[in-house]
N, C-alpha and C positions, 0 to 999 in steps of 0.2 A: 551385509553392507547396504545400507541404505542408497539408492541412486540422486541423481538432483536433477532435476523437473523442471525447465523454467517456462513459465505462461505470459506469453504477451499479449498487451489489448490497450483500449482505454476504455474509460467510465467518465462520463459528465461530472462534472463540480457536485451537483444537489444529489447526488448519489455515492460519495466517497464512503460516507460513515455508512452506509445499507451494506458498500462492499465489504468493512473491515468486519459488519457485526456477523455476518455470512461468512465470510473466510472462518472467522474466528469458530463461530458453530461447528464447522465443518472439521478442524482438529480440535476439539474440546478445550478451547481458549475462554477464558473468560473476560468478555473485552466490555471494559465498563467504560466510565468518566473520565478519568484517570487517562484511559487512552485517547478519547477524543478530547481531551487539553490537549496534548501532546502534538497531533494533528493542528491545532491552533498558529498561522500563520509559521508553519514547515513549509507550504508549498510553494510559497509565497514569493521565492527567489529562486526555485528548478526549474530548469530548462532541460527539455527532452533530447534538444541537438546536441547538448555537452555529455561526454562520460564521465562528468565528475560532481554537476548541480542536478543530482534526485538526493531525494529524502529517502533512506532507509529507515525502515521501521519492524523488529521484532514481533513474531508471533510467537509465545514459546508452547505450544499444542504439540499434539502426534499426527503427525512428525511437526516439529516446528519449522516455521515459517517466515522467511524474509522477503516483505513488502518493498518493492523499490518504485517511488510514484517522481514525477515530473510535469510540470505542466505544457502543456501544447498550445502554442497560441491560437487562439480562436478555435480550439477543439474540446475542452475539457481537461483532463489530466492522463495522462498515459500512465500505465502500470503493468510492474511484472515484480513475479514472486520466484 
């Protein structure tokens, strides 16, 4: 049985897609195009004080992995997987 992990942080804006194509390497994801459209005005209405306004987003690698990003005002974007 697999256990669950969760990592918090944040990462600057001009750094988002560095973080997905990393993660993604990291369990054998292949994160292309495809996924940075998707990313395409998602974060755009998350708020990090609410538990309900993050963007989740799928990694399906070993083990797969779920993105939850929010933005923080005048910080960047907060994230946890």
């Amino acid at each position: 049985m697999m256990s669950l992990v969760v990592v918090a942080g944040w990462i600057h804006e001009e750094n988002v897609v560095r973080f997905f194509e990393h993660l993604s390497g990291y369990i054998g994801y292949q994160y292309d195009a495809a996924d940075e459209d998707a990313l395409v005005g998602a974060l755009d209405e998350t708020d990090d004080d609410s538990d309900t306004a993050w963007f989740r987003y799928p990694l399906e690698g070993t083990p797969p992995v779920m993105v939850s990003m929010a933005r923080a005002v005048g910080e960047g974007w907060s994230a946890s997987k």
